[in-house]
C-alpha positions in Angstrom: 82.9 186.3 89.5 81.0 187.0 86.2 81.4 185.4 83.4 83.2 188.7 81.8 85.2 188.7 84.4 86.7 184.7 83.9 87.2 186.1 79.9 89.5 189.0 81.2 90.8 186.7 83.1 91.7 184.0 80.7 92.9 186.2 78.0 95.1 188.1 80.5 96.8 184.8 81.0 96.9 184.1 77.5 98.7 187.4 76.8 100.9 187.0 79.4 101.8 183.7 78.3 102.5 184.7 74.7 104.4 187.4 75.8 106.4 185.6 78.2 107.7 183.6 74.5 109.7 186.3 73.5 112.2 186.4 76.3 115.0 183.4 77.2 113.7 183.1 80.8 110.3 182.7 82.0 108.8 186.0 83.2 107.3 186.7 87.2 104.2 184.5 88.1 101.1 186.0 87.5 98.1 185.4 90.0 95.2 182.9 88.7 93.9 179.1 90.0 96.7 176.7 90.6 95.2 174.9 87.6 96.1 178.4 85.2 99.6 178.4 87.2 100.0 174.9 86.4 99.0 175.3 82.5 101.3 178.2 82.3 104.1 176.5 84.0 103.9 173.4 81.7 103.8 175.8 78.6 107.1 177.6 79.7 108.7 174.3 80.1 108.3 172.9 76.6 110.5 176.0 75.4 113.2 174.5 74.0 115.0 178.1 74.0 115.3 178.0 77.6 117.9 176.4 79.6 116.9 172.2 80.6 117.6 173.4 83.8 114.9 176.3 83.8 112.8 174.2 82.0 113.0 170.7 84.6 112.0 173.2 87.5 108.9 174.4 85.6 108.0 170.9 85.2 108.3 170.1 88.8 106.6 172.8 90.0 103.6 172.6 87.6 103.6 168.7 89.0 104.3 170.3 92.7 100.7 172.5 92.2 98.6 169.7 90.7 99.4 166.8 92.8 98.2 169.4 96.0 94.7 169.3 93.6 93.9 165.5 93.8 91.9 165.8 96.7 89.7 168.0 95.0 86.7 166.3 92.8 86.3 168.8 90.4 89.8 169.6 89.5 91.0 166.3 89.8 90.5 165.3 86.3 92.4 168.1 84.9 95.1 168.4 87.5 95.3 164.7 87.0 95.9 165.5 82.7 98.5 168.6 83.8 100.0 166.4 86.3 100.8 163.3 83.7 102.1 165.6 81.3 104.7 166.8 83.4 106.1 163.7 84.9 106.1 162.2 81.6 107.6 165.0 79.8 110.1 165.4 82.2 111.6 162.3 82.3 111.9 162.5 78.7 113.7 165.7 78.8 116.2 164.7 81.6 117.0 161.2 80.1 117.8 162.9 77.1 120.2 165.8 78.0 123.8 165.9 76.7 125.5 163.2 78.0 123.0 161.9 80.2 124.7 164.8 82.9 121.0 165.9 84.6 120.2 161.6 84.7 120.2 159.7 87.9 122.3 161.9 90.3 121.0 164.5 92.8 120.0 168.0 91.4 118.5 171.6 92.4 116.3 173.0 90.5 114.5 176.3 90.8 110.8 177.5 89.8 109.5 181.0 91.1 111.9 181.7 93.7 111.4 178.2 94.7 114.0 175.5 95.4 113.4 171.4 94.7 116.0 168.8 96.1 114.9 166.9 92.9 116.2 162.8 93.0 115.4 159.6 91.5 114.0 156.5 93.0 116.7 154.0 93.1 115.4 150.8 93.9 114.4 148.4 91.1 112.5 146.6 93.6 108.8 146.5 94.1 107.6 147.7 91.0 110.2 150.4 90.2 112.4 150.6 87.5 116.4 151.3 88.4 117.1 154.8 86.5 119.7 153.0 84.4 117.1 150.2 83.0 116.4 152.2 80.3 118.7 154.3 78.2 115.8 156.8 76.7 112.3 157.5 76.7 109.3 158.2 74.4 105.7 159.6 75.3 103.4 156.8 74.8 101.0 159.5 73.1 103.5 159.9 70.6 103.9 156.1 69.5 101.7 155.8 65.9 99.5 152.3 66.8 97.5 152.2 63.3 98.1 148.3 62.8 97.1 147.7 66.4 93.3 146.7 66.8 92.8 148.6 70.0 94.8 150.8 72.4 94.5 149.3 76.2 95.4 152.2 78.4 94.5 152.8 82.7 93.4 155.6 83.5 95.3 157.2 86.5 98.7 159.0 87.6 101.7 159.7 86.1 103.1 159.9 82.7 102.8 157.3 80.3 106.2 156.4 78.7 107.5 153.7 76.5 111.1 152.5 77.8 113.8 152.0 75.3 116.6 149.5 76.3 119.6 149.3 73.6 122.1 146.5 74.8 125.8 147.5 74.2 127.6 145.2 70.8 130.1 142.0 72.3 133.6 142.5 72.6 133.6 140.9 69.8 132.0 143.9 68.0 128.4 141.9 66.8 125.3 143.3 68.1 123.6 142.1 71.7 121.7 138.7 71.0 118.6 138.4 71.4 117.8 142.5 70.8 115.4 143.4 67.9 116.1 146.4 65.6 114.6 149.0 67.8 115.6 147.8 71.1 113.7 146.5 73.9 110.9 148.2 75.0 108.9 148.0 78.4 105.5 150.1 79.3 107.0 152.8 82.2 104.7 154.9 84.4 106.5 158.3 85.6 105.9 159.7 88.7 106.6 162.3 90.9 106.1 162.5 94.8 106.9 165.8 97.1 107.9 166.0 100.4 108.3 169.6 101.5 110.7 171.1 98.6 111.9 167.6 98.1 110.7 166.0 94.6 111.4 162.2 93.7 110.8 160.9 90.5 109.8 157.1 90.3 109.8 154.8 87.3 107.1 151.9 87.6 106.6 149.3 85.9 102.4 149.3 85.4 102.5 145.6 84.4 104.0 144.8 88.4 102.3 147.8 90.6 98.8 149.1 90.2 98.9 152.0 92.6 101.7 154.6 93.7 101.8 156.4 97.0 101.9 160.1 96.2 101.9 162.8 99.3 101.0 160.0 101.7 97.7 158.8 99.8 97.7 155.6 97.7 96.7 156.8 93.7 95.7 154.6 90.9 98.7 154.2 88.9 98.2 155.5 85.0 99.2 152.8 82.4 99.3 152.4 78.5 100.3 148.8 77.6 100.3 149.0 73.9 102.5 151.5 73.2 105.3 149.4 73.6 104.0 146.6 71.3 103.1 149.3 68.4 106.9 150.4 69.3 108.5 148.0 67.1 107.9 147.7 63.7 104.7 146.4 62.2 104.8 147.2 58.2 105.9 145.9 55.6 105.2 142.3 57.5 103.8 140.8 54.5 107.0 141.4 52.0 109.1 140.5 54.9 107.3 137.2 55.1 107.5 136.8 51.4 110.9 137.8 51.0 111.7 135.4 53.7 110.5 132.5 51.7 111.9 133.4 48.4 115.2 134.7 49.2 116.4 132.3 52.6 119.9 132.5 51.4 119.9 136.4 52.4 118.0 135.9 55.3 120.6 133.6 57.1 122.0 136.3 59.5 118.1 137.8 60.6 117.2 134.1 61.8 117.1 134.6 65.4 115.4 134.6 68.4 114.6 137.8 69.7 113.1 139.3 73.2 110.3 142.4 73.4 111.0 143.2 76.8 113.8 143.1 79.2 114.6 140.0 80.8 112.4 139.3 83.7 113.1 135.9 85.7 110.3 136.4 87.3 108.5 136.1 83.9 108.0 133.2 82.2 108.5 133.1 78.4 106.5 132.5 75.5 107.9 132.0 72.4 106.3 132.8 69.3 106.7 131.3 66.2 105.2 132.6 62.7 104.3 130.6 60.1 105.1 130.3 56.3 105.2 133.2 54.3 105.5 135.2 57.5 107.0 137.2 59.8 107.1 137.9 63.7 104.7 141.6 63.1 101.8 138.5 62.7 102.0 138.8 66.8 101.1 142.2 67.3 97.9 142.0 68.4 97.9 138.6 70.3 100.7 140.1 72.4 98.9 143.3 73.1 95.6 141.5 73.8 97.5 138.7 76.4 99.4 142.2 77.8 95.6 143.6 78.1 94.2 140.5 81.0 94.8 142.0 84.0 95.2 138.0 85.5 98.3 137.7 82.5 99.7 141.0 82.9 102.8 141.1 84.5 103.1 137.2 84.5 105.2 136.4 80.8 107.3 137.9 78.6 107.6 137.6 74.8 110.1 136.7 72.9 109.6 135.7 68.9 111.5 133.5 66.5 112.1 134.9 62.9 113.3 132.1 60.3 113.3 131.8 56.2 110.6 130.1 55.7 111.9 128.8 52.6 113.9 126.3 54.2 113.1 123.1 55.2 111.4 122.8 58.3 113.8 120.5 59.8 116.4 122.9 59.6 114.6 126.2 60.9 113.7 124.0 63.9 117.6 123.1 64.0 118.3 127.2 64.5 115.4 127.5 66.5 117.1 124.9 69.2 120.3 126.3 68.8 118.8 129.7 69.6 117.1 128.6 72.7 120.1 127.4 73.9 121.6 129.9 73.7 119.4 131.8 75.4 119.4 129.6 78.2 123.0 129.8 78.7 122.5 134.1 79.2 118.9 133.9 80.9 118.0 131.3 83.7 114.3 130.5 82.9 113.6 129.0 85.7 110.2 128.5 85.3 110.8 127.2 81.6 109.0 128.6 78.6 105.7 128.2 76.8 105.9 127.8 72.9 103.2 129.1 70.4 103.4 128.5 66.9 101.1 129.4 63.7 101.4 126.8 60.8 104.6 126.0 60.2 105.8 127.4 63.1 103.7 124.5 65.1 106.0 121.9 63.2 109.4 124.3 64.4 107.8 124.1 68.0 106.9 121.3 68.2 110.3 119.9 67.3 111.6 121.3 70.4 109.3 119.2 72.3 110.4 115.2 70.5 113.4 112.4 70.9 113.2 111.5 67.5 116.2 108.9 67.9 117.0 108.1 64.3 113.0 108.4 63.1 113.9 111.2 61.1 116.9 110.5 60.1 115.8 106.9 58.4 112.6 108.5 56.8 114.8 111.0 55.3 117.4 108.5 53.8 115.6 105.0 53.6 118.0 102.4 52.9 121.1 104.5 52.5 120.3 105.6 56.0 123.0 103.3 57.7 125.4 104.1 55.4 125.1 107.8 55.8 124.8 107.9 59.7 128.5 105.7 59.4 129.8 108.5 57.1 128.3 111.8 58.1 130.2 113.5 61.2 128.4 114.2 64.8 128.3 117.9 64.2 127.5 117.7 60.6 124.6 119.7 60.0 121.5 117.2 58.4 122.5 115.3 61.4 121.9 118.4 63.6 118.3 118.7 61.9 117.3 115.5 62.3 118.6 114.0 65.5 117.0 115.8 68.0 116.1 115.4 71.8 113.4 117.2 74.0 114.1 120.8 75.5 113.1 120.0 79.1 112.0 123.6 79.7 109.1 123.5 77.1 107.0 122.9 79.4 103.6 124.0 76.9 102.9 124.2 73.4 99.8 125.5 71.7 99.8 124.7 67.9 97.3 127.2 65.9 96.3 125.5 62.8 99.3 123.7 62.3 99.6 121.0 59.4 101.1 118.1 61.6 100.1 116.0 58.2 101.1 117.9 55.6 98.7 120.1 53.1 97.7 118.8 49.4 98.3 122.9 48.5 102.4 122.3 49.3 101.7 119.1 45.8 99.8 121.2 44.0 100.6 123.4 40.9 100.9 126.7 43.4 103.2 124.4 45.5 105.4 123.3 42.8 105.5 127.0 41.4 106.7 128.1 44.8 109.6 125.4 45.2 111.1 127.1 42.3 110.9 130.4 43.9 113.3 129.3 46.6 116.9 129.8 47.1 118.4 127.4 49.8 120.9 129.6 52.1 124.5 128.1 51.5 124.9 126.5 54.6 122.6 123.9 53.7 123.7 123.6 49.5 127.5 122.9 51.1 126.2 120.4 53.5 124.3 118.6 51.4 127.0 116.1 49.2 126.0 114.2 46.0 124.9 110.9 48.4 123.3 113.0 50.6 121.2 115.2 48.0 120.9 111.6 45.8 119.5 110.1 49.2 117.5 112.9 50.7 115.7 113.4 46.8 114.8 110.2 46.7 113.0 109.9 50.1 111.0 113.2 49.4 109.9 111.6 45.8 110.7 115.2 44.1 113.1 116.3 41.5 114.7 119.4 44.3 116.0 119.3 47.5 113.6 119.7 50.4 112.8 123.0 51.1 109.8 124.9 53.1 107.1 123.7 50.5 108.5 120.4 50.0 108.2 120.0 54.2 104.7 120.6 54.3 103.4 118.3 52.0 101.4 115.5 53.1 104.2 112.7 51.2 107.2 114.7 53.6 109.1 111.9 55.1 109.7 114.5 58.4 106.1 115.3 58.7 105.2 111.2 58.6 107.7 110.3 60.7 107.6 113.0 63.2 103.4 112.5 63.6 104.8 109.0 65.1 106.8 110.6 67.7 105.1 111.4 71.3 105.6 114.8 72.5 106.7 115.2 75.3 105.1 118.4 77.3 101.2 119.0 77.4 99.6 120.9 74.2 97.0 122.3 72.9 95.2 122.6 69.6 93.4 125.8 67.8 92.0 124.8 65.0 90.2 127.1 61.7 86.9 126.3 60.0 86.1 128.9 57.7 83.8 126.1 55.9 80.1 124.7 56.7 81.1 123.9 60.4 81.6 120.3 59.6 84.4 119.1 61.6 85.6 116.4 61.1 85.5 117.3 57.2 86.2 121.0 57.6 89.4 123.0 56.8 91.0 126.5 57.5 90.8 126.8 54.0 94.7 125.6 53.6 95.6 122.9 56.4 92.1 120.5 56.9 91.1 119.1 60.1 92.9 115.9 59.7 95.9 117.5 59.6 95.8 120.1 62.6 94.1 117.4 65.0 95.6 115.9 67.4 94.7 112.9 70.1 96.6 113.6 72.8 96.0 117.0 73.1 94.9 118.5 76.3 92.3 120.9 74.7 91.1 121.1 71.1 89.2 124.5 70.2 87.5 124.9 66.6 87.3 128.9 65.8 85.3 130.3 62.5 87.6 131.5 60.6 90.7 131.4 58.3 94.3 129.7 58.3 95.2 132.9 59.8 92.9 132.7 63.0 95.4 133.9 65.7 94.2 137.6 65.6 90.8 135.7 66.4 89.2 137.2 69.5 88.3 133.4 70.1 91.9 132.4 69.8 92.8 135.1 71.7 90.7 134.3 74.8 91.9 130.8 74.3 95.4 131.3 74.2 94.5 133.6 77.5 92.7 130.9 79.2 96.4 128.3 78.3 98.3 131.0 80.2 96.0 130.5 82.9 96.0 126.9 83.0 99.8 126.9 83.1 99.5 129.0 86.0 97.7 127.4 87.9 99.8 124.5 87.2 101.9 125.6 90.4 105.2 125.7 88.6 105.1 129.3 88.5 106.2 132.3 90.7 104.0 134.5 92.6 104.6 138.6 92.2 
């Protein structure tokens, strides 16, 4: 064929095409490769004007012609392209008709005279996703990623979708626990397989099963793996943070733990805990880095904690406890969980991980301590803060440049300016009485009641006596050194190395850079190689 010849060609498909968009059904097939057939089909089908039904058989059929084509190396690539497309676009489509009625139950659909026996994969076993995991879908092309450092995708088959799981509100009428503001999200990989005119779609999960069987041959399974994570919000994390800090009163009712994923007992999960002045959207990247090692993937889930950071440390870690809790009363965890905290969110974890007995409590109230633990109530709330006992199912901790001994920036003039900025939520202003306030001033040696500024200073009765206390899971330390590389008299430019070490740890990594070294590709790989470790541990299921 001469060149001319392929231009006639091409433009007489093109013409046809254009034609074709004037009319409410899609007009006879014209002749051209199965590659042509299979662009044309896959333009009629993303007419909205035409009926879903019209349109779901165009999509099968242009995913009928390509999947015959992967067998051929030099139309494998683009049948591969037309293929994903397809699949991908089809599950959105179907998921998303009126009232869910072409979802999960047999249908017929029809493409050039030609019938399909279209049906869903059931099983939620071996990799697959049960059609009702999810209740819609979103191309993962179509997810904007601009705070995400790098996209880590597999090349493969099948269409690239981000899940989107919204958990129905209580009877009581409050939202789902545990479920962030845009639901939770899981990387999906579409898929269609023929057999004859029969056409079943698949939903696998890329983080479980690599490969998919497709017209008898075993395919490389397509995958994107950060779509997901760029899914939930990531602006605005710096306000949020701020906000957080200056206004805890408001932010009483967003404190929570909250999952990324659907639950997965087969995963174990890490907790992540930001630090002052911050949000959970610090995570993005670590998450979407750990998602990235193919020896992780598959292996953990996420969950974060979001807290004021305005209040005193003692109590966030009170609502973080209560939190787990309760999550362990919904989810098994049978493997435990693994906690991961920045800053002051080391401090939160690791008081999940102490017995402090009544250490805290007589730091906090020095001589009046007797009197006060004879007066105050079992459930009263200081005593809920400060009378702790060890969450078995911690079972790791990794503390990223955490002050376990305070910071001279929480005494300093900016520290003083920023205790006036706080407003303490109402739950603690009731439950602190005239001895108790009296008591817990004097102990601090400042004029305010303790707050998140007040906790991190060196002086902090909590932080003195809680640096006492043995913890009691192993841990590990990553440490900052933006300085002259002069441990042990460097610093992370806000907690120094005195602070953040610690003797019993089980490893102990300096990184060059900043207090906020977690987006570090250092910490990153070191937080990796943790997640290894406490695989190998033994205590941890096989996939």
């Amino acid at each position: 064929m001469t060149t001319t010849t392929v231009r006639i060609s091409i433009l007489t498909l093109l013409a046809t095409s254009l034609t074709s968009c004037t009319t409410t059904a899609p007009q006879t097939r014209v002749k051209g490769s199965p590659l042509a057939l299979a662009s044309a089909d896959l333009l009629q089908a993303r007419r909205t004007s035409l009926p879903l039904e019209t349109r779901a058989g165009l999509y099968v059929a242009a995913a009928d012609t390509t999947s015959k084509l992967f067998d051929s190396p030099l139309q494998k690539s683009s049948a591969e392209k037309l293929y994903n497309s397809a699949t991908g676009e089809l599950t959105v489509l179907l998921r998303s008709s009126p009232s869910a009625t072409l979802w999960n139950h047999p249908l017929q659909v029809s493409a050039h005279g030609k019938d399909y026996q279209f049906s869903f994969h059931a099983s939620s076993r071996d990799g697959f996703w049960s059609p009702m995991e999810f209740n819609s879908f979103i191309l993962s092309q179509n997810v904007p990623r601009k705070h995400i450092r790098r996209s880590i995708t597999v090349p493969g088959i099948g269409g690239s979708l981000v899940g989107i799981k919204k958990l129905p509100p209580l009877p009581s009428g409050d939202k789902a626990p545990f479920q962030p503001r845009n639901g939770l999200v899981s990387p999906v990989t579409a898929t269609l397989d023929f057999q004859g005119d029969k056409a079943t779609l698949g939903l696998i999960d890329p983080a479980v099963q690599r490969s998919v069987r497709l017209r008898g041959k075993v395919e490389p399974l397509a995958a994107d793996f950060t779509a997901p994570i760029a899914f939930h919000p990531t602006s605005h994390g710096l306000m949020d943070g701020l906000m957080g800090f200056i206004h805890a009163d408001k932010y009483v009712d967003t404190t929570a733990l909250y999952m990324l994923h659907p639950y997965d007992p087969q995963r174990i999960p890490v907790v992540l805990v930001h630090g002052l002045v911050s949000s959970p959207q610090i995570w993005a990247n670590v998450i979407n880095e750990v998602e990235g090692n193919p020896q992780l993937r598959g292996r953990f889930q996420f969950w974060v904690f979001r807290y004021a950071t305005g209040n005193p440390v003692a109590f966030s870690a009170m609502r973080c406890r209560e939190e787990l809790a309760k999550a362990q009363t919904v989810y098994p965890m049978p493997n435990g969980f693994i906690m991961v905290g920045h800053s002051m969110g080391g401090l939160v974890s690791r008081l999940q991980a102490v017995d402090t007995g009544r250490a805290l409590w007589d730091a906090n109230f020095g001589s009046n301590a007797a009197a006060l633990d004879k007066k105050l109530p079992a459930d009263h709330l200081i005593r809920r803060a400060l009378v702790v006992q060890a969450n078995p199912q911690v079972k790791r901790l990794v503390f990223i440049c955490v002050p376990h001994r305070g910071s001279e920036l929480a005494t300093g003039k900016i520290g003083e300016l920023a205790m006036k900025l706080v407003t303490l939520p109402a739950s603690i202003l009731g439950a602190v009485e005239d001895s108790v306030g009296a008591a817990l001033v004097l102990a601090s040696g400042k004029r305010v009641l303790p707050n998140g500024i007040t906790s991190l200073s060196p002086k902090s009765p909590t932080l003195i006596a809680l640096d006492k206390l043995p913890i009691r899971a192993p841990y590990h330390s990553i440490i900052g050194d933006r300085g002259k590389g002069d441990t042990p008299n460097s610093t992370d430019g806000v907690v120094p190395y005195w602070s953040s070490h610690l003797d019993g740890a089980q490893s102990e990594l300096i990184v060059p850079g900043p207090h906020s070294s977690y987006e570090l590709e250092q910490s990153i790989n070191e937080l990796n190689r943790i997640l290894l470790v406490q695989l190998k541990s033994g205590k941890t299921p096989k996939r």
